[in-house]
Short mmCIF file of the C-alpha atoms (twelve columns), coordinates in Angstrom:
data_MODEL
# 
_entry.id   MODEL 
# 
loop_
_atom_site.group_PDB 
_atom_site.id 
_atom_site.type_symbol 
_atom_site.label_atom_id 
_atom_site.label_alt_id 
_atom_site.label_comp_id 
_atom_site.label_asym_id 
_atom_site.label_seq_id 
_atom_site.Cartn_x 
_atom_site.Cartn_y 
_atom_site.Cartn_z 
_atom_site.pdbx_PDB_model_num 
ATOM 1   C CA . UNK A 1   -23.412 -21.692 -9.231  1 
ATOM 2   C CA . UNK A 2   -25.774 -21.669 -6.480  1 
ATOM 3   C CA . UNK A 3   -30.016 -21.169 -6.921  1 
ATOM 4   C CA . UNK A 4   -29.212 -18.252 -4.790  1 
ATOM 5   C CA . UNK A 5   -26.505 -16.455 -6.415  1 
ATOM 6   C CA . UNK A 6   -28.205 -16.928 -10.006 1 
ATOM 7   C CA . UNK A 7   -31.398 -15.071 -8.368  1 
ATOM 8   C CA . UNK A 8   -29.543 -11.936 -7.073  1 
ATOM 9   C CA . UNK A 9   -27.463 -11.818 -10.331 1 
ATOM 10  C CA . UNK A 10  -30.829 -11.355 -12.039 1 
ATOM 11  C CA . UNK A 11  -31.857 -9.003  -9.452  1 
ATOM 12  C CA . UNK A 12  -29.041 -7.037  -9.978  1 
ATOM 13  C CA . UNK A 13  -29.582 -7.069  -13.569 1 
ATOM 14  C CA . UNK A 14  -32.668 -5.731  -12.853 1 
ATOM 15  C CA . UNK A 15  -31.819 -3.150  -11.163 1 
ATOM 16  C CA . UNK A 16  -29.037 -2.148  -13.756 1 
ATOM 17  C CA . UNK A 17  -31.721 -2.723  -16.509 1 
ATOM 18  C CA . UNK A 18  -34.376 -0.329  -14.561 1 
ATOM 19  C CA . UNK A 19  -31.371 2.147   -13.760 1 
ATOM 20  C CA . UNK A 20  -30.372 2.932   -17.218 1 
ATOM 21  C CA . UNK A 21  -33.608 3.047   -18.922 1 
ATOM 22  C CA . UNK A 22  -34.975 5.747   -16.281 1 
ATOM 23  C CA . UNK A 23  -31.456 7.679   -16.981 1 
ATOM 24  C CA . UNK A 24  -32.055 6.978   -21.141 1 
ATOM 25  C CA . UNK A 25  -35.752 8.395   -20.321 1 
ATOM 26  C CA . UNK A 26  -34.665 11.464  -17.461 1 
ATOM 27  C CA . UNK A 27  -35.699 14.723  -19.107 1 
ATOM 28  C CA . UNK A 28  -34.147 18.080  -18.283 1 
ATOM 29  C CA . UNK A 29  -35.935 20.997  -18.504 1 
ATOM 30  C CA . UNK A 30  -34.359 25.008  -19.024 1 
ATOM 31  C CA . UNK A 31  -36.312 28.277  -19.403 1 
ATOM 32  C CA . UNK A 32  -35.292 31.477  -19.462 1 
ATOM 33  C CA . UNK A 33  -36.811 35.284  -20.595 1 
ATOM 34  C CA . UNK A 34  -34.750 37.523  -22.328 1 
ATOM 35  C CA . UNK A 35  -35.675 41.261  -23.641 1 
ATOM 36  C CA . UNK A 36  -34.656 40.429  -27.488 1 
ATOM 37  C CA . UNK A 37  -36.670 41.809  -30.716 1 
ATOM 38  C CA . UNK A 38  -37.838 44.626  -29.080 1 
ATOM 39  C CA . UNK A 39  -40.221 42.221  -26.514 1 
ATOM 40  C CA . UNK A 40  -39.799 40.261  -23.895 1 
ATOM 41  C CA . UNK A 41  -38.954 36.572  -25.163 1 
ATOM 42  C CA . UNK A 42  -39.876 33.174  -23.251 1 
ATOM 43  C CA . UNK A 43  -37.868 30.233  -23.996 1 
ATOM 44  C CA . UNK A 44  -38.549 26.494  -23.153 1 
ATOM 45  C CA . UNK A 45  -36.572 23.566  -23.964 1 
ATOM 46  C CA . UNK A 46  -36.701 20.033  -22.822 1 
ATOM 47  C CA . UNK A 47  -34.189 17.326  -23.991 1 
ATOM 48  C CA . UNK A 48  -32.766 13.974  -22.423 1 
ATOM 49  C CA . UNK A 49  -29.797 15.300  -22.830 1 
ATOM 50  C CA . UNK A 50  -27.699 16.812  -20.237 1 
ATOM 51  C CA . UNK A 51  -26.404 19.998  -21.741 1 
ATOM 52  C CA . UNK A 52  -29.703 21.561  -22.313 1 
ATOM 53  C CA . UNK A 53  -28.214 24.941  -20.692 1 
ATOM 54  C CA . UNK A 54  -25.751 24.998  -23.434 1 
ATOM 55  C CA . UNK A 55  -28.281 24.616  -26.214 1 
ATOM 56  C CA . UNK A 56  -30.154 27.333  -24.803 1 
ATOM 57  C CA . UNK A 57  -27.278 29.576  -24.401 1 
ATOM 58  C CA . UNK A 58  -26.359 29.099  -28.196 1 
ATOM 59  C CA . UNK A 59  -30.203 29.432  -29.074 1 
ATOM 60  C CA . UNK A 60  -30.168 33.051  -27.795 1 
ATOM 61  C CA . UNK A 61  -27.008 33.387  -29.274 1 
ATOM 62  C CA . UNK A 62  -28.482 32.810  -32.380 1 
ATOM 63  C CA . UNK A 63  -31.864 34.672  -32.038 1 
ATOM 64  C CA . UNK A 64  -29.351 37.560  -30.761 1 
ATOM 65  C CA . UNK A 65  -27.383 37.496  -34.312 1 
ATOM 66  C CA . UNK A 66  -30.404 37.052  -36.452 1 
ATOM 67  C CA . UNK A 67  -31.561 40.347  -34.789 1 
ATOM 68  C CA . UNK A 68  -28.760 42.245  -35.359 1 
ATOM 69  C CA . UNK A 69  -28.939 41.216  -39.002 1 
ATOM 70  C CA . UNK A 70  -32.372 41.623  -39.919 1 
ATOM 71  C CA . UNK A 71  -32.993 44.992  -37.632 1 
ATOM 72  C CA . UNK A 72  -33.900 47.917  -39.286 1 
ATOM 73  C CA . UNK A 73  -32.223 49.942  -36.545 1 
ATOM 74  C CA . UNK A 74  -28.620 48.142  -36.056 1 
ATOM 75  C CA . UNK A 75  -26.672 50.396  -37.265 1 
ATOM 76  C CA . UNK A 76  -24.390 47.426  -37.718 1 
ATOM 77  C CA . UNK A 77  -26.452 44.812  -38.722 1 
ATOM 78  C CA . UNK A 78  -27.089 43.534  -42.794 1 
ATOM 79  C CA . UNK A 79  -30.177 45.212  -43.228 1 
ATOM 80  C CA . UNK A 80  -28.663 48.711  -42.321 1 
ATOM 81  C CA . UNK A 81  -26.361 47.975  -44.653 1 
ATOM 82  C CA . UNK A 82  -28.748 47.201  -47.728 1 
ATOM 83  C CA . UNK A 83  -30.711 50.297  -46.833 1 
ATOM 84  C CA . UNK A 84  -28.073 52.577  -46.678 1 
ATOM 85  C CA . UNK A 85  -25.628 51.186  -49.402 1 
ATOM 86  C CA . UNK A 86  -24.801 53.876  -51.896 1 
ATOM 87  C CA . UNK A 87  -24.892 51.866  -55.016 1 
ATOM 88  C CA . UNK A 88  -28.309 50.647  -56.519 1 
ATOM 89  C CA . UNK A 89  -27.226 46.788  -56.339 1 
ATOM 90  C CA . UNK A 90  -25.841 45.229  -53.140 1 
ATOM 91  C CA . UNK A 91  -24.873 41.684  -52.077 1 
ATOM 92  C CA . UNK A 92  -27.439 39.497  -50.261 1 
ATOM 93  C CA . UNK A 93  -27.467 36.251  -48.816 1 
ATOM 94  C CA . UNK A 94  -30.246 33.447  -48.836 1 
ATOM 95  C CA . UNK A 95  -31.698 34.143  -45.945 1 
ATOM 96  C CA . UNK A 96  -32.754 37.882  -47.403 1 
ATOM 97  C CA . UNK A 97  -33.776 36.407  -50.547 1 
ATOM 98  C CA . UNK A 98  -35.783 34.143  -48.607 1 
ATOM 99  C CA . UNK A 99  -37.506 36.923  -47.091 1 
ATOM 100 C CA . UNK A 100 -38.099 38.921  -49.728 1 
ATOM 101 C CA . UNK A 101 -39.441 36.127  -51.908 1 
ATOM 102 C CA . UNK A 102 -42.172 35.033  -49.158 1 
ATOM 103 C CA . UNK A 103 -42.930 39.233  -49.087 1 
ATOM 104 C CA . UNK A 104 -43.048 39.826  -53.158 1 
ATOM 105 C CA . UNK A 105 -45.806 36.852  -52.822 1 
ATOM 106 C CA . UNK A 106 -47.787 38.232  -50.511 1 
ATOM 107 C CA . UNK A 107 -47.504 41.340  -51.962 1 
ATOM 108 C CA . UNK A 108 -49.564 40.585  -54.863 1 
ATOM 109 C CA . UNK A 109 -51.311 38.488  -53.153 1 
ATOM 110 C CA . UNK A 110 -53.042 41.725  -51.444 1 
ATOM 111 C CA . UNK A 111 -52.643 44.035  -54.509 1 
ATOM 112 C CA . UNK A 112 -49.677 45.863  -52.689 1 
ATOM 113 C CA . UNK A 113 -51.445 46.468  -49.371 1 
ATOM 114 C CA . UNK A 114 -48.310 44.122  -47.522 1 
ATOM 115 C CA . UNK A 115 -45.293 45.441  -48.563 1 
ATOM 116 C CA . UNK A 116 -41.672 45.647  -46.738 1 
ATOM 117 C CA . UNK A 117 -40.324 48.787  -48.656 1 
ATOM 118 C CA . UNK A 118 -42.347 51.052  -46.409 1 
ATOM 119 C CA . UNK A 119 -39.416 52.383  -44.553 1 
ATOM 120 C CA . UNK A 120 -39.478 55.465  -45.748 1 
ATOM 121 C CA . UNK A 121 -43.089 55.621  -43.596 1 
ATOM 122 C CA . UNK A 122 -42.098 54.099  -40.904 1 
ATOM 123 C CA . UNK A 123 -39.085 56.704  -40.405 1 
ATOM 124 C CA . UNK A 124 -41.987 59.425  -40.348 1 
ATOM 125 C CA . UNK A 125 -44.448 57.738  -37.705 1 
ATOM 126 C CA . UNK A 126 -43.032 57.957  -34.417 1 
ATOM 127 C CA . UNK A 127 -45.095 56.478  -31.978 1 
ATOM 128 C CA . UNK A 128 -43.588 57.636  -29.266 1 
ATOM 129 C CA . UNK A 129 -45.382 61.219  -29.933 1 
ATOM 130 C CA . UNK A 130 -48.896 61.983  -29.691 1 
ATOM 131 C CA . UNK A 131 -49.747 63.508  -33.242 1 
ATOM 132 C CA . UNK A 132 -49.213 62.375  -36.428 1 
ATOM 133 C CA . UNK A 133 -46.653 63.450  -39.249 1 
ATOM 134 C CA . UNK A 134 -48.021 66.013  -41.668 1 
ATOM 135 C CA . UNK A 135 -49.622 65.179  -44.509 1 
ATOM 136 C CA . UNK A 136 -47.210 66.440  -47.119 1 
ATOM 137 C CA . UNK A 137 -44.488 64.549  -45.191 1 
ATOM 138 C CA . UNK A 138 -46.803 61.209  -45.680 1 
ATOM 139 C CA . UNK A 139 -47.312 61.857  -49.271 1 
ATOM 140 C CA . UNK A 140 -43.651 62.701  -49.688 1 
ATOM 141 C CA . UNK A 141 -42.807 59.605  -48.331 1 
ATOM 142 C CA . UNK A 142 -44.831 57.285  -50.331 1 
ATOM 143 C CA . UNK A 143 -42.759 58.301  -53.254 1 
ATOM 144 C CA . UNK A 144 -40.369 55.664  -52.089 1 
ATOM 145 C CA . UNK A 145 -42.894 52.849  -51.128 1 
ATOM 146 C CA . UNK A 146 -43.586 50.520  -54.022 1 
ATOM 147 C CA . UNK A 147 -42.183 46.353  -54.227 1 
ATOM 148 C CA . UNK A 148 -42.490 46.881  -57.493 1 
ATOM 149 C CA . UNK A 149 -39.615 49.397  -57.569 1 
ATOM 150 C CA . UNK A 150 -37.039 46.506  -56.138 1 
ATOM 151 C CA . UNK A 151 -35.416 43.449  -57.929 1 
ATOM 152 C CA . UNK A 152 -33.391 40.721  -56.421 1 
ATOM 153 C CA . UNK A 153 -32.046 37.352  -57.441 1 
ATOM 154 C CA . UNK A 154 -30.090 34.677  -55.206 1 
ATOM 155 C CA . UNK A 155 -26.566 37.126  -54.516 1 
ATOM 156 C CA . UNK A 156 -27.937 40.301  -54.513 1 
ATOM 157 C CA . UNK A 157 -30.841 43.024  -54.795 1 
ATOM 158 C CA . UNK A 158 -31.322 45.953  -56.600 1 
ATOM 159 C CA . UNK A 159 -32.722 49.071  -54.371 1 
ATOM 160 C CA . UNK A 160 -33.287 52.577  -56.107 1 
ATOM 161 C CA . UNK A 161 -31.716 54.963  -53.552 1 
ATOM 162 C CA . UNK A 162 -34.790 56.452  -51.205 1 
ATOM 163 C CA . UNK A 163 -36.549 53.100  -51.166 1 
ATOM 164 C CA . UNK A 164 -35.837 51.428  -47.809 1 
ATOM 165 C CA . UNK A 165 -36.879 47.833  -46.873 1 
ATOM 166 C CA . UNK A 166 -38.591 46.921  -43.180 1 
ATOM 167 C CA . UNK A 167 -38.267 43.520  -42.237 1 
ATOM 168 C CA . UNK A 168 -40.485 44.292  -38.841 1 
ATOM 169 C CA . UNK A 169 -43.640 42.281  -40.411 1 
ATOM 170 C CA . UNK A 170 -41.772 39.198  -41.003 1 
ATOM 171 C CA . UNK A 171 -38.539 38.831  -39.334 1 
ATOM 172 C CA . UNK A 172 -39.598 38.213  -35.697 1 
ATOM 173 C CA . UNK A 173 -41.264 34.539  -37.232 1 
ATOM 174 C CA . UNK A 174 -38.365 34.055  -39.482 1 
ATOM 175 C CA . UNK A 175 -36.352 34.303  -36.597 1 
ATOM 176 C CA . UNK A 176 -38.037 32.336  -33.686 1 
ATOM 177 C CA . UNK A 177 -38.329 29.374  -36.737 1 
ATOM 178 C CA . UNK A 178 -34.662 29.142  -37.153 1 
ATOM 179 C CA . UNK A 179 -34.116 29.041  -33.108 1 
ATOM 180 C CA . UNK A 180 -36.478 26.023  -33.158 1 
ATOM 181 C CA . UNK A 181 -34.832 24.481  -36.164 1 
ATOM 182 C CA . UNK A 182 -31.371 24.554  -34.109 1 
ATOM 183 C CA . UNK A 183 -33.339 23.234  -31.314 1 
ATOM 184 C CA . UNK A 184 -34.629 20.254  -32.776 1 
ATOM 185 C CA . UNK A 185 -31.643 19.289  -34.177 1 
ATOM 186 C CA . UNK A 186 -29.909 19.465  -30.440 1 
ATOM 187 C CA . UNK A 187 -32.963 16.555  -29.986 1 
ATOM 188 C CA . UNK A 188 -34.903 19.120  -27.663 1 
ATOM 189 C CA . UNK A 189 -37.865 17.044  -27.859 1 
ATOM 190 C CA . UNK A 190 -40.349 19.617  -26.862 1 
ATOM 191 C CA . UNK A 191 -41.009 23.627  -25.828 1 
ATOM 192 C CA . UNK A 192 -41.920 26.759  -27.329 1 
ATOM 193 C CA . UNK A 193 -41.011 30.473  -27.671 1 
ATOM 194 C CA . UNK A 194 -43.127 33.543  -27.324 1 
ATOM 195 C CA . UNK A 195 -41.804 36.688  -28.752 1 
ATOM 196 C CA . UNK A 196 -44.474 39.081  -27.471 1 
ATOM 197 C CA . UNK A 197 -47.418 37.517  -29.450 1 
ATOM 198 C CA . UNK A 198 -45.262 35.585  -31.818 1 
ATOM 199 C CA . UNK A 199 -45.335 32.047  -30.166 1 
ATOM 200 C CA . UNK A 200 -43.807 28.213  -31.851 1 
ATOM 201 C CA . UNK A 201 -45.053 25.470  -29.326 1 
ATOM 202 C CA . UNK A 202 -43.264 22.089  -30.382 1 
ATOM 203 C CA . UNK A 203 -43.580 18.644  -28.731 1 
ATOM 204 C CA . UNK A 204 -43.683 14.614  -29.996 1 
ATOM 205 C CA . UNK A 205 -46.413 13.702  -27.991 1 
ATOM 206 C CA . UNK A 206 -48.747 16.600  -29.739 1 
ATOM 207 C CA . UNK A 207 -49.278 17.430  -26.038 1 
ATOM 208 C CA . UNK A 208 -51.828 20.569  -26.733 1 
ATOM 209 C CA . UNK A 209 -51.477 24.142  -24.746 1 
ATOM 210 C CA . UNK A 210 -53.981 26.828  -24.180 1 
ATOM 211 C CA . UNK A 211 -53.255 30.456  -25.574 1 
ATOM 212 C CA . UNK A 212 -55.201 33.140  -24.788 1 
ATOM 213 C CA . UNK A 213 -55.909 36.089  -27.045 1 
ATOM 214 C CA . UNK A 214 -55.597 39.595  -25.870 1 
ATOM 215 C CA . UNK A 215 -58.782 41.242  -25.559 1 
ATOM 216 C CA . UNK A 216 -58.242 44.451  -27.818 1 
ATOM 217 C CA . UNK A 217 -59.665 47.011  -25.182 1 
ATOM 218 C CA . UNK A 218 -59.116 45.693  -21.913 1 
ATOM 219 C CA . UNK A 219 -55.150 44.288  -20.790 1 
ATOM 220 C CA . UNK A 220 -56.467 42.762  -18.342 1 
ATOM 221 C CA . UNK A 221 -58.811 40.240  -20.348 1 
ATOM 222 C CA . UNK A 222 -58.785 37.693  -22.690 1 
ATOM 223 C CA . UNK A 223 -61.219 37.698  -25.823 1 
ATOM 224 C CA . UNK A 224 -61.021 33.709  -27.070 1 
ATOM 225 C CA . UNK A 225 -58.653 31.223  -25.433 1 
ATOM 226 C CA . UNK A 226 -57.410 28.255  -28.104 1 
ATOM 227 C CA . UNK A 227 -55.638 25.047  -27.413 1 
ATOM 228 C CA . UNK A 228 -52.727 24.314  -30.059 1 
ATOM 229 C CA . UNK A 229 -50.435 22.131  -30.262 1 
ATOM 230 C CA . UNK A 230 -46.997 21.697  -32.735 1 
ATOM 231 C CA . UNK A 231 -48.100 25.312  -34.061 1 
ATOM 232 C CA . UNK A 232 -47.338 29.011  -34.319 1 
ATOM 233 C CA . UNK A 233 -49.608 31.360  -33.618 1 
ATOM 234 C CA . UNK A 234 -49.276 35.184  -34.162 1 
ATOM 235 C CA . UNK A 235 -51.424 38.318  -33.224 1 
ATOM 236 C CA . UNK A 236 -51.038 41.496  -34.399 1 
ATOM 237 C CA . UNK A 237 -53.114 43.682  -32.658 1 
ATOM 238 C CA . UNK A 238 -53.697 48.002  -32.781 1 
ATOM 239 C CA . UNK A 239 -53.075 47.930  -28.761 1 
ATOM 240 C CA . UNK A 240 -48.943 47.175  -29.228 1 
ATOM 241 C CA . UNK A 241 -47.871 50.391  -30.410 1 
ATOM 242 C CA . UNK A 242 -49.913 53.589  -30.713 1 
ATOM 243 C CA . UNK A 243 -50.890 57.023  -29.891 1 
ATOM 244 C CA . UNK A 244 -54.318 58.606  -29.562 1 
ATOM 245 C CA . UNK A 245 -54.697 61.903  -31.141 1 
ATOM 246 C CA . UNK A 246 -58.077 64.067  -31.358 1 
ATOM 247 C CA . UNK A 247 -59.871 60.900  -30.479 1 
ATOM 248 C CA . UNK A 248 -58.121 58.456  -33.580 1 
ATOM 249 C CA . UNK A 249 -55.874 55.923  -32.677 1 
ATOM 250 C CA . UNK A 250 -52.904 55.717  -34.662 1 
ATOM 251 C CA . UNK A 251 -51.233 52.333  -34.289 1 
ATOM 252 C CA . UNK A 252 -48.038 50.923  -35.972 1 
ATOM 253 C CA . UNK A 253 -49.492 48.823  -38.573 1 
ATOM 254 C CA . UNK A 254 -49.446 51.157  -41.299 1 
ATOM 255 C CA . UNK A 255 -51.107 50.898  -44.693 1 
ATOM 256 C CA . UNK A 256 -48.829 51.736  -47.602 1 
ATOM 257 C CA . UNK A 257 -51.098 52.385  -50.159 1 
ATOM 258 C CA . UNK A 258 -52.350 55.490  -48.024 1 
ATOM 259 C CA . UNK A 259 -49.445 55.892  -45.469 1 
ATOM 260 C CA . UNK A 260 -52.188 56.235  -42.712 1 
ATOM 261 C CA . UNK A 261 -52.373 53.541  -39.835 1 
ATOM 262 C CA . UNK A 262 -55.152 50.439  -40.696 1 
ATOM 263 C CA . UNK A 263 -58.570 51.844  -39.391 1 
ATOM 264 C CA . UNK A 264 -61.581 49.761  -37.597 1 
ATOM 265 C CA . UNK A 265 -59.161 46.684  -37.175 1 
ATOM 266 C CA . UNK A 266 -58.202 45.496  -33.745 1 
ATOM 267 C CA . UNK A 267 -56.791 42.353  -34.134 1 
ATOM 268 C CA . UNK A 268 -55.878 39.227  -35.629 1 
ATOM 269 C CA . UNK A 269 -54.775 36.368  -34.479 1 
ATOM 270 C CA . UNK A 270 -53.291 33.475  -37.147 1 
ATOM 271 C CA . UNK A 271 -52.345 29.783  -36.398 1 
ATOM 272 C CA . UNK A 272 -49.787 28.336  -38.714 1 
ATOM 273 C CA . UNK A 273 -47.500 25.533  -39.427 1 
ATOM 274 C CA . UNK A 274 -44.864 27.813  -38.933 1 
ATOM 275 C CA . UNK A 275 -44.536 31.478  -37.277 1 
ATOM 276 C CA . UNK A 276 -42.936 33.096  -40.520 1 
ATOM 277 C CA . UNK A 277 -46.200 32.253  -41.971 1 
ATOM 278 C CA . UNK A 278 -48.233 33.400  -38.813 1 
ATOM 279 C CA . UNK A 279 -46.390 36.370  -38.686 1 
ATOM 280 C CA . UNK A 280 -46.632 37.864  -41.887 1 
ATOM 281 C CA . UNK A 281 -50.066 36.197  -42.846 1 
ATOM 282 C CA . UNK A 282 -51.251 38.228  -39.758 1 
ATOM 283 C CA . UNK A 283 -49.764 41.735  -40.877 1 
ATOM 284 C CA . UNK A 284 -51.131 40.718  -44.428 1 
ATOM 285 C CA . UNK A 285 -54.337 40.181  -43.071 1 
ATOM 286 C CA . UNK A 286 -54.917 42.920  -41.110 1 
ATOM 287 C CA . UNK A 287 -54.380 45.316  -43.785 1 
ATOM 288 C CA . UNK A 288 -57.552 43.984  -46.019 1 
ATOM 289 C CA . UNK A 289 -61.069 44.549  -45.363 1 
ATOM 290 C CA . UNK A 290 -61.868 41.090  -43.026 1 
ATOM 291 C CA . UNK A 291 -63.744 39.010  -45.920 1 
ATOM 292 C CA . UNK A 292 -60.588 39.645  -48.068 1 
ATOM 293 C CA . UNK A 293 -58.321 38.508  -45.080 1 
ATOM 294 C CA . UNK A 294 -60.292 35.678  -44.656 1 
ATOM 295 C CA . UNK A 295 -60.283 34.491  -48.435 1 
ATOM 296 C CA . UNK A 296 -56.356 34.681  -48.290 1 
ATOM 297 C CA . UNK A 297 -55.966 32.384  -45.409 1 
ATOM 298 C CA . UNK A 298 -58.020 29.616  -46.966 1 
ATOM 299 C CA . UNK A 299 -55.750 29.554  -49.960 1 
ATOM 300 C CA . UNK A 300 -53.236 28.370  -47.710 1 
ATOM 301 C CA . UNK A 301 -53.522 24.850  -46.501 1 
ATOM 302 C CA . UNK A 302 -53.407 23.969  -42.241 1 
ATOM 303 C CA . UNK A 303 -53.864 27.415  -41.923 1 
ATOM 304 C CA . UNK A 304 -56.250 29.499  -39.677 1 
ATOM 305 C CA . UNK A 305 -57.400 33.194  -38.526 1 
ATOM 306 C CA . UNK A 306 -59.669 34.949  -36.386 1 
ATOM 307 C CA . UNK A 307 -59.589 38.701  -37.341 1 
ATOM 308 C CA . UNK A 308 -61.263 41.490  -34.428 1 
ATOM 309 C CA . UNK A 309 -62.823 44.168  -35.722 1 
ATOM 310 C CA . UNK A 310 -65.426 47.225  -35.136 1 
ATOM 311 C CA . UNK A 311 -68.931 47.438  -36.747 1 
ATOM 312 C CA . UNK A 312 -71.346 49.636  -35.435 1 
ATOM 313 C CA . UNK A 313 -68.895 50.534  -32.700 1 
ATOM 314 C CA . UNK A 314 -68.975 46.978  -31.421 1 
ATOM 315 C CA . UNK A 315 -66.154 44.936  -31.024 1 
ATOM 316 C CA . UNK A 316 -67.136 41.546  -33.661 1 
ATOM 317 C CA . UNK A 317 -64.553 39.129  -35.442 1 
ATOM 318 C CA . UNK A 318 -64.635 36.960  -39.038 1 
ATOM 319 C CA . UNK A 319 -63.025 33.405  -38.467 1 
ATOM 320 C CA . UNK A 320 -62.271 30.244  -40.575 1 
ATOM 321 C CA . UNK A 321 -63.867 27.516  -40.404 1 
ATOM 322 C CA . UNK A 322 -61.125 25.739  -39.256 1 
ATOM 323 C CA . UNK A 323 -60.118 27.842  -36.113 1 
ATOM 324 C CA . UNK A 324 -63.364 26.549  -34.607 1 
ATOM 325 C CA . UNK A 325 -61.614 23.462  -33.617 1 
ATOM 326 C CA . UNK A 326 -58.857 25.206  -31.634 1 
ATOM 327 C CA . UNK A 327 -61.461 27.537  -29.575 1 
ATOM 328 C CA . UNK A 328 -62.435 26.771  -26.222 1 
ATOM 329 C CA . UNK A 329 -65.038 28.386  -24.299 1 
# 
């Protein structure tokens, strides 16, 4: 074989060897929005592999049937079933007992003040309206509000009739975790979702991102901005849903000790390993007094919060120690 010929076969081999390693290292990208879990819902995948618009498509496919099951609306969804079964003890599947395990924890971890069976409440406060439910209703209602009134095992749960369980604190996290789980295992490499204020970011080059945090009292501002990466973060803030009535704001986060909305709290924002964590961590904690809230999230480890929250009608927040490295000014 000729000097020549021997130099363009390794050319050419070159070229082959360049050719499939930039194909090996393409990356396709697919986004889309949806209006899912009552919000608007902002997906972002990126893979190497080619059918990226099919593992999106099945990823909303999934969120959609996670929905369905967990709503507290669906009239033909699992959880409408459980709250309107006749008998005392109905069938349940892991993922329930999941839930209600992570909720009987945090339950007692705030004395009661977190607690799913408020659905009872939640049937009364309608926040479309612009005055609140009569008092005799409330007090009526917290009859049937109490954890402590429910028992469950792996198979199936026990649920005196009246009592009704709301999955609305928790779910949404649950959810957007199991979408990423799929995703991950269809090697999407990196992306996130945000659920309305529920967000996952995911990536394996830690590449960070920079949330901003909704300013409590004016949409069109931001009150902190972090920078996160391969974490949830959740805020649960009075602004989402609410109603203003002789000059109270009465806001869907509802205590169910008192069956009143949470007063002097605006916000909190919690970053998490995970968004079932974030999400129900930042329910939990925004239905303590802040120093309380605060002493629950150190208990749990790579965990952070930043809670919002009026003293002497100014707007002034309580943070971990920790969230000071995610904060930029």
């Amino acid at each position: 074989m000729k000097r020549r010929d021997i130099i363009n076969i390794g050319i050419l081999l070159i070229v082959v060897v360049v050719a499939v390693y930039r194909y090996k290292a393409q990356n396709f990208t697919e986004t889309r929005s949806r209006f899912m879990m009552d919000t608007l819902v902002e997906i972002s995948f990126t893979t190497r592999r080619k059918n990226v618009r099919e593992i999106m498509d099945n990823t909303i496919d999934l969120i959609a049937e996670y929905e369905k099951k967990l709503s507290y609306y669906d009239d033909k969804g699992e959880l409408w079933r459980i709250n309107h079964a006749e008998q005392d003890s109905v069938e349940i599947d892991y993922d329930f007992y999941e839930l209600f395990s992570l909720a009987e924890i945090f339950y007692h971890q705030t004395e009661g003040y977190y607690d799913i069976t408020v659905g009872a409440l939640t049937d009364l406060w309608d926040f479309d309206r612009t005055y609140p439910p009569p008092a005799d209703s409330i007090a009526a209602a917290l009859e049937n509000v109490s954890f402590t009134r429910i028992s469950f095992k792996p198979g199936y749960l026990i649920r005196p009739p009246g009592i009704k369980i709301n999955l609305g604190s928790i779910a949404k996290g649950f959810i957007i975790d199991k979408a990423i789980e799929y995703a991950v295992s269809q090697e999407v490499t990196q992306g996130y979702i945000n659920a309305g204020g529920d967000i996952r970011l995911f990536s394996d080059d830690d590449k960070e991102q920079l949330i901003g945090i909704q300013h409590p009292r004016d949409i069109n501002d931001l009150i902190d901005i972090l920078s996160v990466a391969n974490k949830a973060i959740v805020t649960s803030g009075d602004y989402e849903r609410f109603f203003e009535y002789q000059g109270r704001r009465y806001h869907h986060i509802i205590n169910p000790v008192i069956g009143y909305p949470v007063e002097n709290i605006y916000s909190v924002t919690v970053i998490a390993p995970n968004t079932l964590l974030a999400d129900i961590m930042s329910t939990a904690i925004f239905l303590l007094p802040p120093d309380e809230g605060i002493a629950l999230v150190k208990s749990y480890p790579e965990t952070e919060a930043i809670i919002y929250f009026q003293e002497a009608n100014q707007i002034v927040s309580l943070r971990t120690e920790g969230i000071r490295k995610y904060i930029r000014e």
